[in-house]
C-alpha positions as CSV (number, residue, x, y, z in Angstrom):
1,X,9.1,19.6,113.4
2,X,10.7,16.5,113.9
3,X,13.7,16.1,116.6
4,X,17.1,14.3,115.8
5,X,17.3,12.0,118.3
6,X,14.0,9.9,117.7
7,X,15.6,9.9,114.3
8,X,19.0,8.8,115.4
9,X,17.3,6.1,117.1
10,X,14.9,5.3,114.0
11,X,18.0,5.3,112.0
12,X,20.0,2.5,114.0
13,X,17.2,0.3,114.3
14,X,16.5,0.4,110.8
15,X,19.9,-0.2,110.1
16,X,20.3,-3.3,112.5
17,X,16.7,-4.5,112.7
18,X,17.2,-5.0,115.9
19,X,16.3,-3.1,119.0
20,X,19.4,-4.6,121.3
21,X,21.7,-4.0,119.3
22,X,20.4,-0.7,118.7
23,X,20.7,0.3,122.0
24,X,23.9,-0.6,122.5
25,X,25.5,1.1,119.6
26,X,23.4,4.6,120.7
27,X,24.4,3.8,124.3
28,X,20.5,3.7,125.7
29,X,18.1,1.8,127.2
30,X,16.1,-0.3,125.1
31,X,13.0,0.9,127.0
32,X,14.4,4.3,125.8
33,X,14.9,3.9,122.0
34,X,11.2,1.9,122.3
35,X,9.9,5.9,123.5
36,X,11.8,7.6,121.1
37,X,10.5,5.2,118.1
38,X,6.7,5.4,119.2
39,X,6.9,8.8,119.9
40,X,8.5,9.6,116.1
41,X,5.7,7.5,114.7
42,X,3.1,9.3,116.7
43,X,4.3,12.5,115.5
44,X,4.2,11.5,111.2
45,X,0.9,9.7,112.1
46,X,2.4,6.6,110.6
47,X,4.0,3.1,111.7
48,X,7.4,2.8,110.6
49,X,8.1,-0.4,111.6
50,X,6.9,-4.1,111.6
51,X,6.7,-5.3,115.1
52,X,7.1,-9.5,115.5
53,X,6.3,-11.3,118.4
54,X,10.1,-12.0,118.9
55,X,12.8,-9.9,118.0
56,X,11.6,-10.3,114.3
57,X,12.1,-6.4,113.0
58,X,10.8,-5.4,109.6
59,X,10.3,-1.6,107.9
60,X,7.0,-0.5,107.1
61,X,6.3,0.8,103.3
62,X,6.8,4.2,105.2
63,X,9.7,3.7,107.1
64,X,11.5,2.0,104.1
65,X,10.8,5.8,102.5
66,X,12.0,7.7,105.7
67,X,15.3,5.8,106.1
68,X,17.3,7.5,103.4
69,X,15.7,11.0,104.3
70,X,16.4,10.4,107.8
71,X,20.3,9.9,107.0
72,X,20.4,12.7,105.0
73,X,19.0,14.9,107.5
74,X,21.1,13.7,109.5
75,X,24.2,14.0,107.8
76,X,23.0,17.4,107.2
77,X,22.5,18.1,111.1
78,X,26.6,16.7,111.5
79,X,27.9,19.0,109.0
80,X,26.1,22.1,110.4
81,X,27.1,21.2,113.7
82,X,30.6,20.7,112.5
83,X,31.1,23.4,110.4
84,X,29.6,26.3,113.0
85,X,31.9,24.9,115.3
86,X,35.3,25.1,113.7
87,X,34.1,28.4,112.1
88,X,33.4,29.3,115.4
89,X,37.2,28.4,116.4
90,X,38.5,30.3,113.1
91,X,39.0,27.0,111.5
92,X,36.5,27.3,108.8
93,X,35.2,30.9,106.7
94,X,36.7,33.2,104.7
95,X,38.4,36.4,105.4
96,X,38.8,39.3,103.1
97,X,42.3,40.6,102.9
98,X,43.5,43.8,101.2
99,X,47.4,45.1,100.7
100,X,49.5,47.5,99.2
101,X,52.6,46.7,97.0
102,X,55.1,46.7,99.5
103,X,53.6,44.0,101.7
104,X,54.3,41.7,98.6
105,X,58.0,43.2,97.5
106,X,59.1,42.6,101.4
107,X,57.9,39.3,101.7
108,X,56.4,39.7,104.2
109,X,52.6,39.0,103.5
110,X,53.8,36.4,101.8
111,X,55.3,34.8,105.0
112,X,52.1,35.3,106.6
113,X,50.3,33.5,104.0
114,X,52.3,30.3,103.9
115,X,52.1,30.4,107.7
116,X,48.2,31.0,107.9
117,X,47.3,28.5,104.9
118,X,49.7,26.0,107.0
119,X,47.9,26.6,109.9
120,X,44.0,26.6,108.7
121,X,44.0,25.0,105.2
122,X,40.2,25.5,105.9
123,X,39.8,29.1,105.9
124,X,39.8,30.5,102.1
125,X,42.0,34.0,102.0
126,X,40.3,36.6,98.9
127,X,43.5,39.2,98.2
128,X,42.9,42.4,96.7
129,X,45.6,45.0,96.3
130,X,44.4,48.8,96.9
131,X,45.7,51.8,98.3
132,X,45.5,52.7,101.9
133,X,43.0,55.2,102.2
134,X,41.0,52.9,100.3
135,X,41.5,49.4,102.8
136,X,40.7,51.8,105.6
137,X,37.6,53.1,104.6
138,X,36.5,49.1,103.4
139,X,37.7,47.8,106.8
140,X,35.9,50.5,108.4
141,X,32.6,49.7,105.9
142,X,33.1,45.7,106.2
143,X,33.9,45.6,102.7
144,X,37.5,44.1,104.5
145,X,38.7,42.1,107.3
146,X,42.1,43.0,107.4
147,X,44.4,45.4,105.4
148,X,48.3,45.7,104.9
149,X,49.0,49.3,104.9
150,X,51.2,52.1,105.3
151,X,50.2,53.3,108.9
152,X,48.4,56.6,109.6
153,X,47.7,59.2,112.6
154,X,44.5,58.4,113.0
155,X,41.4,55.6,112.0
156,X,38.2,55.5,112.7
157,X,36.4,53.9,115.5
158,X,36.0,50.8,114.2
159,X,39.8,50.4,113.4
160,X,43.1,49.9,115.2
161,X,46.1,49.0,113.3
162,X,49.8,47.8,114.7
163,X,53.2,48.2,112.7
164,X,54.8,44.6,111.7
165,X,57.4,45.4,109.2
166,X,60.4,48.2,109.2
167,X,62.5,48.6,105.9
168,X,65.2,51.7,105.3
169,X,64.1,54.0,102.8
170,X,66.9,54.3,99.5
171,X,66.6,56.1,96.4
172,X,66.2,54.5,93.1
173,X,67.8,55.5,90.1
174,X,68.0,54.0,86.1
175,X,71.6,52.4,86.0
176,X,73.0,55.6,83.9
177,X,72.3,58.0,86.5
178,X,75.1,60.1,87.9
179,X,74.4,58.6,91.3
180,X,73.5,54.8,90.5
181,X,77.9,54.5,90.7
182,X,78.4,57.1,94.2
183,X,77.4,57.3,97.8
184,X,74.6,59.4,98.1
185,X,74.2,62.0,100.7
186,X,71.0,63.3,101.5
187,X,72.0,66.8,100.5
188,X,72.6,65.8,96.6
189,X,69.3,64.9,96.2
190,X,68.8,68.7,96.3
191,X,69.4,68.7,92.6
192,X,67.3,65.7,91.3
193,X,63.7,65.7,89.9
194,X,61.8,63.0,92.1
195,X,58.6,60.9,91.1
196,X,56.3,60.9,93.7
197,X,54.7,57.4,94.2
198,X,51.0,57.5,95.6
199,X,50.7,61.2,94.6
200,X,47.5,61.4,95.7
201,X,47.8,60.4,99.5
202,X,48.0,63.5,102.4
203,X,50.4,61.2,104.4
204,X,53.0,57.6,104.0
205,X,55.4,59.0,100.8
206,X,54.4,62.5,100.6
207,X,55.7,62.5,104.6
208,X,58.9,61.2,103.8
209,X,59.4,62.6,101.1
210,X,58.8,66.3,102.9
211,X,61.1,64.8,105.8
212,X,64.0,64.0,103.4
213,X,63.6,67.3,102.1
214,X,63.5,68.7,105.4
215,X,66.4,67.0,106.6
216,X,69.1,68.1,103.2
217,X,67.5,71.5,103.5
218,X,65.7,71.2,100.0
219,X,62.1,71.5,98.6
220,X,61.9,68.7,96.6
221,X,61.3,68.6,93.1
222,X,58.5,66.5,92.2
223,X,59.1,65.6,88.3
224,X,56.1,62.9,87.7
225,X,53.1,62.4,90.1
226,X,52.1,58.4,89.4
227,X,49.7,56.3,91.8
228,X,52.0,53.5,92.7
229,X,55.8,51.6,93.1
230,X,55.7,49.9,90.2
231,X,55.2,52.7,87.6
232,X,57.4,55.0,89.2
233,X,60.6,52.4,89.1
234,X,59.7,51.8,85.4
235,X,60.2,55.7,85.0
236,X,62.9,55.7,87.0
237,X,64.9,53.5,85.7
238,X,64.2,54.9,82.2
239,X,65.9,58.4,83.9
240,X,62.4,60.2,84.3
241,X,64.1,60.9,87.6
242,X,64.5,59.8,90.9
243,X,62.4,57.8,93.4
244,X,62.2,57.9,97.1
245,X,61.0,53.9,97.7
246,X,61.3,51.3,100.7
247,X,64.2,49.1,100.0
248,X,61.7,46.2,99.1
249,X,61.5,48.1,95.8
250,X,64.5,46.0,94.6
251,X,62.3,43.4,94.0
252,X,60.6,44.6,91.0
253,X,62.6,43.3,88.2
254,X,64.4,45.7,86.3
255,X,67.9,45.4,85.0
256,X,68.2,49.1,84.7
257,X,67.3,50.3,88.6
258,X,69.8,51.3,90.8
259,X,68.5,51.3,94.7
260,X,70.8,53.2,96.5
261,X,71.1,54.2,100.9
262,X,71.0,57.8,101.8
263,X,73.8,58.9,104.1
264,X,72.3,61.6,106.2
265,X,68.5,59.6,106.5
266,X,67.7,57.0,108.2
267,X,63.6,56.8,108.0
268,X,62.2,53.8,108.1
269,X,59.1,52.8,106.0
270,X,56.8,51.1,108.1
271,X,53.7,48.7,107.2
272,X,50.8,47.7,109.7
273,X,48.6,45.2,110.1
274,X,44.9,46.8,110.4
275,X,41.8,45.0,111.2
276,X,38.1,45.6,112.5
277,X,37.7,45.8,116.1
278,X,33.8,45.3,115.5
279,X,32.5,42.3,114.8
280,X,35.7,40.6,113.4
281,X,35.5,37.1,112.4
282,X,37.6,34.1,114.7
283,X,39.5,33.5,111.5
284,X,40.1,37.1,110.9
285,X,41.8,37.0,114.6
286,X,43.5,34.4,114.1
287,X,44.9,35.8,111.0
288,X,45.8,39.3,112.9
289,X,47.4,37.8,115.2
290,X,49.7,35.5,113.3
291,X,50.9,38.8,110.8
292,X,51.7,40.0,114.7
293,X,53.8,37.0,115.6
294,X,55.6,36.7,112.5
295,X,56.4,40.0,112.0
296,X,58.1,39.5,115.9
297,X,59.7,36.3,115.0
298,X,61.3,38.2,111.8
299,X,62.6,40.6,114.1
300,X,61.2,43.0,111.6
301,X,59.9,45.5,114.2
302,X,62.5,46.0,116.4
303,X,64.2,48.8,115.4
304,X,62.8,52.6,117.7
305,X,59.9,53.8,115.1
306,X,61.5,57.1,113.4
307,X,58.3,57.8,110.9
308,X,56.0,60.5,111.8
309,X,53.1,58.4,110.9
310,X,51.3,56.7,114.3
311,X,49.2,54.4,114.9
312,X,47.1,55.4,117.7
313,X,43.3,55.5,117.0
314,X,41.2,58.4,116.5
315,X,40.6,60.6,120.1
């Protein structure tokens, strides 16, 4: 297997046909680059160049053919060099990156996109939006790097997660609902038939939905069970009924949804940052720990956590 540095050195003689000048530009002795280039030639079994009695320097039939392969290979050994170093730094790779709709509505992921791509134009970012059971159990398989979620109690082993983003909780209502025009107390909500966002989720909405109940003294009435924000604030604003939703749900546009505060509950709906403790990638890091410092420049975590959901790992 041939070395880089007798090629290096084949390579700038070639170039200047001349073994001073050579020397200089690699910064060697020319005693040295004279090793290099007879021990490269011993090695192919060939000469390479046309020794004159002077400083007269030609290229062999052979060495004429090894030139161009020589500064390909070498070009080649530069980028790999380059590239394993700055993906080493989190400069260079990809990361995988899944979310749920609210990470979009608030802006924030967003935010931490225009600040990451700012930061390492290099590093190509793959979105996919999914659910959060489902980003948990692909960041825990690999299938993910990092996932925007609503938190939980527990995660497995190979997953830690921290809360970046706070938003109150409001109902939403169509714009010829009864309580699209009032103040809402928490105990009126005792008569409405609520859709039930990510129906099929033991904690996040279901929670806070129980908690609101809990705290008008209702059970509440669950109308339509649909998977996510978007369909429910179609119903609901086409009086299906009534949605308990983060205030980010304003965002989706529709002329006929009403978000509206609840007097008497003051939940917050929290999102976290998760990410592989195993084997995560420098970019992926890098990427963490920006969602971190921009959610803490936003001021968006401030606020005592009121949820019920943690973020501790699994005991």
């Amino acid at each position: 297997m041939l070395d880089s540095r007798p090629l290096r050195c084949f390579v700038a003689v070639a170039r200047e046909l001349h073994f001073g000048r050579a020397a200089d530009q690699l910064e060697i002795a020319q005693s040295a680059l004279s090793r290099q280039l007879l021990e490269l030639e011993r090695k192919l079994g060939v000469r390479l160049l046309n020794r004159g009695r002077r400083s007269s320097i030609s290229l062999t039939h052979a060495g004429a053919a090894l030139l161009p392969e020589a500064e390909l290979a070498l070009r080649q050994l530069d980028r790999a060099e380059f590239v394993t170093k700055r993906t080493a730094r989190g400069e260079m790779g990809s990361i995988d990156v899944g979310y749920v709709l609210s990470a979009a509505l608030s802006g924030l992921l967003p935010q931490v996109l225009t600040a990451f791509r700012s930061a390492h134009p290099s590093v190509e970012v793959r979105l996919t939006s999914m659910e959060t059971p489902r980003q948990i159990e692909a960041l825990r398989s690999g299938a993910l790097d990092v996932g925007f979620i609503r938190p939980r109690a527990n995660y497995p082993d190979s997953v830690e997660a921290s809360i970046v983003h706070r938003e109150p909780l409001v109902v939403a209502v169509g714009n010829e609902h009864p309580l699209a025009t009032q103040d809402v107390d928490v105990r009126a909500l005792a008569r409405e038939s609520f859709i039930a966002p990510q129906f099929d989720e033991a904690s996040g909405f279901v929670e806070y939905l129980a908690a609101l109940g809990a705290r008008g003294g209702f059970e509440p009435r669950l109308a339509h069970r649909v998977r996510d924000f978007i369909t429910a604030a179609m119903l609901a604003s086409a009086g299906y009924g009534v949605v308990l939703a983060p205030k980010s749900i304003a965002a989706i546009q529709s002329g006929n949804l009403v978000c509206k505060p609840i007097r008497g509950y003051d939940t917050m709906a929290e999102l976290a940052v998760a990410y592989r403790t195993a084997a995560a990638s420098p970019a992926a890091r890098l990427f963490v720990n920006l969602a971190k410092a921009t959610a803490t420049a936003v001021g968006s975590v401030k606020r005592p956590r009121r949820s019920t959901a943690r973020t501790r790992k699994r005991a």
